[in-house]
C-alpha positions in Angstrom: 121.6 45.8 140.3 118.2 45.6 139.5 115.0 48.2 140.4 111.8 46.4 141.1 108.7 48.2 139.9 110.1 50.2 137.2 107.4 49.0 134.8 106.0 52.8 134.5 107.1 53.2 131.0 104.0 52.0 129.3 101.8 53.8 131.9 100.3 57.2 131.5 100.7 59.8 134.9 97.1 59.3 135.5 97.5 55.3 134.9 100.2 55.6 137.5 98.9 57.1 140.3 96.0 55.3 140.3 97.9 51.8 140.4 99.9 53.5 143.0 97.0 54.5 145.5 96.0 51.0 145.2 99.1 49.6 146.2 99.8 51.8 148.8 95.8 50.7 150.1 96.4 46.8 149.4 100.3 47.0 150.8 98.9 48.6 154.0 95.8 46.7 154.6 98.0 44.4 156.7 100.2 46.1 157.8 101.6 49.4 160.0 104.2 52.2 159.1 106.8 54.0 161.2 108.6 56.9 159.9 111.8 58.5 161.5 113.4 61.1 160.2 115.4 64.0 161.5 112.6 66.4 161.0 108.9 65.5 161.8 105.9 66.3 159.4 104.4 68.9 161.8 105.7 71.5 163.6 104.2 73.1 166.9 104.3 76.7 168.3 102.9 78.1 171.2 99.8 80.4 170.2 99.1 84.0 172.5 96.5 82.3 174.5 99.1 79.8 175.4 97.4 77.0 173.7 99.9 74.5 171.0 98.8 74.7 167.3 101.0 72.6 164.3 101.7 73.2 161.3 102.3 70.6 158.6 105.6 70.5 157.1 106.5 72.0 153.3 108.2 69.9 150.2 107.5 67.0 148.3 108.5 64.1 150.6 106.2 65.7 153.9 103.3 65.6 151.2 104.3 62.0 149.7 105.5 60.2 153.2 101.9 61.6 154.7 99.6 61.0 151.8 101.2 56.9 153.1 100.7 57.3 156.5 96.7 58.0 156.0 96.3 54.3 154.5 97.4 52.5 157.8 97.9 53.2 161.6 101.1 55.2 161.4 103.5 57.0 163.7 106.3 59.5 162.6 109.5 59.9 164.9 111.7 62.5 165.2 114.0 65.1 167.2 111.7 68.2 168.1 113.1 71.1 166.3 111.3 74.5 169.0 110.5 74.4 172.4 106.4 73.4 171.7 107.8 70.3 169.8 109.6 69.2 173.0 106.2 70.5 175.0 104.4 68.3 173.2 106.8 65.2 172.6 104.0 62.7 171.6 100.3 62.4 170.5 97.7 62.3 167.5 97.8 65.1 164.8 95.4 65.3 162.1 95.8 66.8 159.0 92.9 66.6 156.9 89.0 66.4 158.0 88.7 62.9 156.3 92.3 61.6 157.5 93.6 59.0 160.0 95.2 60.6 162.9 98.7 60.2 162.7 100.9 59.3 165.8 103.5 61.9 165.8 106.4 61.3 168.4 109.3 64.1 169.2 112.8 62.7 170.9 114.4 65.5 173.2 117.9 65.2 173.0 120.2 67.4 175.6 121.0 70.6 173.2 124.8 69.5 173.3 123.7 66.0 172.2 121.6 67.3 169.6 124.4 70.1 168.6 127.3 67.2 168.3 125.0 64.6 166.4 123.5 67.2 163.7 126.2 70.5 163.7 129.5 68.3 163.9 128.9 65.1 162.6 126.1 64.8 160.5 126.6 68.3 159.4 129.3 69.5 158.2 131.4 65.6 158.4 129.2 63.5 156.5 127.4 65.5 154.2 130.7 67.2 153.4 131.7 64.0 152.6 129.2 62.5 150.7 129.3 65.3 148.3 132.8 65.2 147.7 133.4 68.7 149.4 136.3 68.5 151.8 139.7 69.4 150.5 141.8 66.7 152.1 144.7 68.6 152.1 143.4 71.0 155.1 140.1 69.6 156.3 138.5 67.8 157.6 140.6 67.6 161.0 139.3 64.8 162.9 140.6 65.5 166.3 139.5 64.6 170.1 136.4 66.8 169.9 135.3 65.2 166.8 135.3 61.6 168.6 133.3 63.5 171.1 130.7 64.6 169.0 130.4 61.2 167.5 130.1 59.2 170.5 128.2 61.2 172.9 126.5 63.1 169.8 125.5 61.1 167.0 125.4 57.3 168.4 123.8 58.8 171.7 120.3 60.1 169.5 120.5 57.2 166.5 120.4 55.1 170.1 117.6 56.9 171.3 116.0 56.7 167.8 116.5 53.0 168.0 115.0 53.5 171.1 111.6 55.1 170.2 111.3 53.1 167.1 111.2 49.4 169.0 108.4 50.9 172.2 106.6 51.5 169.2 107.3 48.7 167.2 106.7 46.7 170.0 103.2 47.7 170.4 102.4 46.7 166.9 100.2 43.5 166.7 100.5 43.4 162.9 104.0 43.5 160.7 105.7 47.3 160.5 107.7 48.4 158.1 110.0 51.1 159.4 111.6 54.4 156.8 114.3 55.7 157.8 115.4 58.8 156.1 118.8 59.7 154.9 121.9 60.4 156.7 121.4 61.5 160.2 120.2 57.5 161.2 122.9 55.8 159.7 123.4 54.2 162.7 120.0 53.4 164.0 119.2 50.1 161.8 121.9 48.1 163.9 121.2 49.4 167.1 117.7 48.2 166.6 118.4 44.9 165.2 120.4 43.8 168.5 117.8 45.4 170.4 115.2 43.5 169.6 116.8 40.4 167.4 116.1 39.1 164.2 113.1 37.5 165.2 111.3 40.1 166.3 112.7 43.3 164.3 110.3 45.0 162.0 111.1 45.5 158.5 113.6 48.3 157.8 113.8 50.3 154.7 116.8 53.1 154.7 116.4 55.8 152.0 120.0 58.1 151.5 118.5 61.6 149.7 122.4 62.4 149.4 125.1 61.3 147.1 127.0 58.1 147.7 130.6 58.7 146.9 133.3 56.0 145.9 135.5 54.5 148.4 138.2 56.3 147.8 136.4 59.4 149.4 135.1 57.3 152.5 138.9 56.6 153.2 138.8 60.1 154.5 136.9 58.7 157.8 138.5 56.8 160.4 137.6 52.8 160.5 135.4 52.9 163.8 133.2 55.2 162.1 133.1 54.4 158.6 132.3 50.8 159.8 130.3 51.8 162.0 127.7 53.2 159.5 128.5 50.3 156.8 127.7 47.8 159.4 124.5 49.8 160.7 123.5 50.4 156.9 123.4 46.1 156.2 121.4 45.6 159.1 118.2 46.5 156.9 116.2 44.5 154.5 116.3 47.3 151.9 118.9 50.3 151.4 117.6 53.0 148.8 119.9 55.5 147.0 118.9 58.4 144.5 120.8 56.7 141.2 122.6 53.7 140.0 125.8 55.2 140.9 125.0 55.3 144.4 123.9 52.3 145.0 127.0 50.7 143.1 129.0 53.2 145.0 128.0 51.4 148.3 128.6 47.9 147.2 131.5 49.3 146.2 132.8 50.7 149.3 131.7 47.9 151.7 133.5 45.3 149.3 136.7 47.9 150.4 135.8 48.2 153.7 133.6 46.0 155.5 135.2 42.7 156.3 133.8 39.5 155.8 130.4 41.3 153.6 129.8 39.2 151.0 128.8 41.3 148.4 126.2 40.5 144.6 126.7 43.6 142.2 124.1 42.3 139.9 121.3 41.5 142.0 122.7 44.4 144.6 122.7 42.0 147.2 125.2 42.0 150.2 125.2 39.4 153.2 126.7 40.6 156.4 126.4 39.2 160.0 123.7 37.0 158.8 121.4 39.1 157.2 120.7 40.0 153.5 120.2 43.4 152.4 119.0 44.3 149.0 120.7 47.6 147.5 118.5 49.2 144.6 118.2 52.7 143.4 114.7 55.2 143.8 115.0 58.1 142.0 113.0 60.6 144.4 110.4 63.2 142.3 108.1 65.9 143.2 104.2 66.0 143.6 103.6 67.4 140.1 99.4 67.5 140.6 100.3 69.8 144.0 103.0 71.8 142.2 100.5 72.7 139.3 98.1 73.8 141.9 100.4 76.6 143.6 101.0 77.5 140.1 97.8 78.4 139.7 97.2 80.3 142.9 96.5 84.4 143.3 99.8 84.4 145.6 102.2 82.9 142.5 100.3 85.2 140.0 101.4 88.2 142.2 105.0 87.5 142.6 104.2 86.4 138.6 103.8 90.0 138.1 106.6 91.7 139.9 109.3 89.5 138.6 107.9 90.3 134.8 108.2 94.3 136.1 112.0 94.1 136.8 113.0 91.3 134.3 111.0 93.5 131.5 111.6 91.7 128.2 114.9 90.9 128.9 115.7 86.7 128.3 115.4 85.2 132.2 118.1 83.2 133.4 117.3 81.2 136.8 118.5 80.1 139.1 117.0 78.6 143.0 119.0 76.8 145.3 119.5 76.1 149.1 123.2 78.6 150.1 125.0 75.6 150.1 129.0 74.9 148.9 127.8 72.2 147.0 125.3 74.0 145.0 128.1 76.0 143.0 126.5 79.3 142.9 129.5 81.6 142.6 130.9 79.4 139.3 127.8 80.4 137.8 128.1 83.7 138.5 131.4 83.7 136.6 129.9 81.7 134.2 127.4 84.4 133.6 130.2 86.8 133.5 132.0 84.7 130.8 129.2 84.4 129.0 129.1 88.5 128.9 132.3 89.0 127.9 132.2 86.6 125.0 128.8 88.0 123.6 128.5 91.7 124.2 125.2 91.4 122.6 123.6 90.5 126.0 124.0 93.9 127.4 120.7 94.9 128.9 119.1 91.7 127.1 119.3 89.4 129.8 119.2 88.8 133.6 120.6 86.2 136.1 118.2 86.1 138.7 119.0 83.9 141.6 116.5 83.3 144.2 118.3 81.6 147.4 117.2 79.9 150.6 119.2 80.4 153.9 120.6 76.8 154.9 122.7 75.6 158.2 124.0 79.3 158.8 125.2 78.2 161.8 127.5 76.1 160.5 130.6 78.4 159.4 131.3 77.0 156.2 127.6 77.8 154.8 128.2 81.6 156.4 131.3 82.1 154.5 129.9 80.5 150.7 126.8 83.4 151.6 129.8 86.0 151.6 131.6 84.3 148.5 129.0 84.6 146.5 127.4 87.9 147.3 131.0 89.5 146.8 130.8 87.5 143.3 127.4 88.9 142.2 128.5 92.1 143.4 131.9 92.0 140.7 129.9 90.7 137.7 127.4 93.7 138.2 129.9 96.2 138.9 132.0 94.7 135.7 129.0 95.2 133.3 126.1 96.6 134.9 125.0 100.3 135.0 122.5 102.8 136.0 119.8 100.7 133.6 120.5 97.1 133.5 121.4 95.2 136.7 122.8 91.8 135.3 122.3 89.5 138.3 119.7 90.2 141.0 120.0 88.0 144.1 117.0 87.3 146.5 117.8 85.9 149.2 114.7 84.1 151.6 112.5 81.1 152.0 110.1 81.7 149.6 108.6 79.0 147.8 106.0 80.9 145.9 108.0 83.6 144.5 110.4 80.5 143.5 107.2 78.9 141.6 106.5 82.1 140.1 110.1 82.7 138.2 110.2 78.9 137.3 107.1 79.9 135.1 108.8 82.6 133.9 112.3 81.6 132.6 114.0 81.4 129.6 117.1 79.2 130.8 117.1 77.2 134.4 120.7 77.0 135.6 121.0 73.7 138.2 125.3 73.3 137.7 125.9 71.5 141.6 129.0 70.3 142.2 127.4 67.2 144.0 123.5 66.5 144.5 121.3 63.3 145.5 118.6 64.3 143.0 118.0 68.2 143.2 114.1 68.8 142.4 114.5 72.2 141.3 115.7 70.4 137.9 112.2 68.6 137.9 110.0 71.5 139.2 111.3 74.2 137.1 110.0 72.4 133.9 107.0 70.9 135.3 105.6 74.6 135.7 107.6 76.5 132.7 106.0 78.4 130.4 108.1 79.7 128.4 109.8 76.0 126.9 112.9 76.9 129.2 116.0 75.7 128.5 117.0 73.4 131.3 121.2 72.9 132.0 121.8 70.5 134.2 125.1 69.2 136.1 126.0 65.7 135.3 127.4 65.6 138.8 123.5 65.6 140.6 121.4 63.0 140.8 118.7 63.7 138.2 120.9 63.4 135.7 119.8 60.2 135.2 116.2 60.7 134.3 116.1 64.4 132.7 119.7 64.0 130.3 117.1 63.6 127.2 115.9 66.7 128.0 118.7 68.6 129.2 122.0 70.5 128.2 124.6 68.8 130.3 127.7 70.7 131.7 130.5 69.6 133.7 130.5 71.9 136.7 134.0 72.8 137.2 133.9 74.3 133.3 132.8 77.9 133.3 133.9 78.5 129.8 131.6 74.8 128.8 128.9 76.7 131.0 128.9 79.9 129.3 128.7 78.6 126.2 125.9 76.4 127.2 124.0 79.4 128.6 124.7 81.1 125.0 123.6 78.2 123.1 120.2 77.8 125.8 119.9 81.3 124.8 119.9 81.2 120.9 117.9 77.9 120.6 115.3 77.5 118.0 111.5 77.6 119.0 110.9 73.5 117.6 113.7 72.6 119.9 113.0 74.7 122.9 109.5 72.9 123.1 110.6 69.8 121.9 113.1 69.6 124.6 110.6 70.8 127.5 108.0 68.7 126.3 110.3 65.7 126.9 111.2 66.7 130.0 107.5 67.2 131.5 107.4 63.3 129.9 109.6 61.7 131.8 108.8 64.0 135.1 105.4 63.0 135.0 105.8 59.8 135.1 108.3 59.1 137.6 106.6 61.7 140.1 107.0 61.5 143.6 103.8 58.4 144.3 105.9 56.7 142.2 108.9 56.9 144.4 106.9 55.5 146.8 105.3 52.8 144.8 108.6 51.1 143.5 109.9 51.0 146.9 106.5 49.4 148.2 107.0 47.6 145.0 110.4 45.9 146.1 109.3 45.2 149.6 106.5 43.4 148.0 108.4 41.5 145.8 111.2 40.4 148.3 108.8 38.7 149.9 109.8 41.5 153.2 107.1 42.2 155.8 104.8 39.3 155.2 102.4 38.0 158.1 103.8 35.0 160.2 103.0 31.9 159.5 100.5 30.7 162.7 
């Protein structure tokens, strides 16, 4: 498989960015953008005076997918998430005094719809799946209710994605290239491409943020579904995945299961139903320039402050993660605890703080890994805590600054997933360290493939391999400490996330996708 673009290596960040914006301006010149995704960029509420007001979405790809849309006339589709989205269902938001409106446009599906399509299917089935999570011997049970939740659930709002995107498509005097994003649309490309034949179907780009597991694992799903979303995922021109793996992964897996594909590992190329799509890999990044900036702000230097008042000058151990089974909070806890019991030292000399954001609650899986790994916390400080030292502190909230804040602080950044598309807290943590932080990193997540230079890999089953990792992150020398952290800025700052977006703009370009017709 090959990755168009990837010629950043004898570019500088600045050098980047600036070859970037101009092919983002020259790409676009010509040419219009839609963007669905389950979640829009803004999001509405309804003010005392009764009047709507927006606010723009947080994270890295909000702030890289809109810096895009201000080069062309673009709209952004998706599923309102609060009763003012659904008020306001479609118009022009502006973010910026000197930006182009953006056409935002909110689908309303009925609650049960909505429910089935992103609680049962989406979430927990397929990103369950994807990461490798269900224990086949019990779960998942795919029963009558299941089917239900599929067919009047999930295809019913990729169908009314399909929907929106071809109204607006249709409108379009110049070629569009559609994003779709990740694993909720699976379905949409194909429902599109019937819709409006290959004549008149805009280009279609699909970016999975999620791991794509072997075929062996997506035996687990019955045939109507699994090719179902194959079939749906080779009707577009371009399918993006987070690493190499991935995107072998999926050739793999419709080679297995998709009959009569015809499928190209080197070039990542499969032909099915008369159409070619192009399977490459886009490693997805933060914005490091915006990152730096909330550094730098009075609300980071305050939470700054606190977190130095309780950590003292113990050695900081971090970690910050979504509550998520996959994230494999509670082994490091007992990795932490191993750690303890084979080097006493650490008594009162160090501190596991984990700072946590509440995720999919509703679903009952997520509810029960809160309780898991509160109860484990709460046994490692009983074990070897007292009046004076508390050995892991857990936060719990939404709080990105305060996150910012301890990523400047620690000593040692714990990211040991059991499964993760990329995970960004491995590339913000050392973007904004101070401290020439140790970072350990899974070799089961996506960013493995970038940061392993930098990084003390684990396996993430191992808790003994952990704790000694932890111990060694610990005891490093200075010289390596900061030549390991200075690597890792390297290699983050060059692949940031305008890059992610250039090397896909890149391959499009290159393909020869989304040209003008001929008159």
């Amino acid at each position: 498989m090959t990755s168009e673009g990837r010629s950043a290596t004898g570019w500088n960040a600045d050098e980047m960015r600036r070859r970037c914006a101009k092919l983002q301006s020259d790409f676009f010149a010509n040419r219009t953008l839609i963007i669905a995704a389950n979640r829009g960029p803004v999001t509405f509420e309804r003010n005392d005076d009764g009047t709507l007001s927006y606010e723009r979405g947080e994270g890295g790809l909000v702030t890289a997918l809109l810096g895009m849309c201000r080069k062309t006339n673009a709209t952004w589709i998706s599923c309102a998430q609060t009763e003012a989205d659904a008020e306001w269902q479609s118009g022009d938001v502006r973010l910026g005094e000197d930006d182009n409106p953006i056409h935002v446009h909110f689908l309303t599906p009925e609650s049960s719809a909505y429910d089935d399509y992103y609680s049962v299917i989406a979430n927990p089935l397929l990103w369950f799946l994807q990461h490798s999570m269900w224990d086949v011997v019990t779960a998942p049970i795919i029963n009558r209710a299941t089917w239900r939740a599929w067919e009047e659930g999930y295809v019913t709002v990729n169908q009314q994605f399909a929907d929106a995107i071809a109204q607006q498509a249709a409108t379009r005097e110049l070629p569009t290239l559609v994003m779709l994003q990740d694993y909720h649309l699976y379905l949409t490309a194909r429902f599109l491409r019937d819709q409006l034949g290959p004549s008149r179907c805009p280009t279609l780009l699909h970016f999975v943020h999620i791991p794509w597991p072997g075929p062996e694992y997506w035996s687990i799903l019955p045939p109507e579904m699994r090719k179902g979303i194959l079939g749906s995922l080779c009707a577009v021109d371009v399918l993006g995945f987070q690493t190499e793996l991935d995107a072998l992964n999926f050739i793999r897996t419709c080679e297995s299961f998709l009959p009569r594909a015809q499928v190209k590992y080197e070039p990542g190329r499969i032909w099915y139903e008369n159409h070619t799509t192009h399977i490459r890999d886009f490693p997805i990044s933060i914005d490091v320039e915006s990152l730096r900036e909330l550094a730098r702000s009075p609300e980071v230097a305050e939470y700054r402050a606190e977190i130095q008042g309780f950590v003292g000058d113990r050695q900081l151990i971090l970690r910050v993660d979504r509550i998520e089974p996959s994230k494999n909070i509670v082994r490091g806890f007992w990795a932490f605890n191993e750690m303890l019991e084979l080097h006493p030292q650490y008594h009162d000399k160090v501190k596991l703080l984990a700072l946590l954001v509440p995720s999919r609650l509703g679903v009952g899986q997520y509810q029960d890994y809160l309780d898991d790994l509160m109860a484990a916390a709460g046994q490692v400080n009983a074990k070897h805590g007292d009046s004076d030292w508390e050995p892991i502190r857990v936060l719990v909230g939404d709080n990105y600054p305060r996150a910012v804040a301890a990523m400047q602080l620690y000593d040692v950044l714990l990211v040991n997933s059991i499964a993760d598309g990329m995970n960004l807290v491995a590339k913000e943590g050392p973007t904004v360290n101070e401290q020439d932080g140790v970072l350990i990193l899974s070799e089961r997540i996506g960013a493995r493939q970038q940061l392993e230079p930098g990084a003390m890999v684990i396996s993430p089953c191992d808790i003994y391999a952990t704790a000694k990792a932890l111990h060694q992150a610990l005891q490093m020398e200075p010289g390596n400490r900061q030549e390991r952290a200075e690597r890792l800025r390297w290699l983050i700052e060059r692949e940031d996330i305008t890059a992610w977006l250039c090397h896909q703009l890149e391959t499009i370009q290159n393909l020869g996708l989304c040209q003008m017709e001929e008159e």
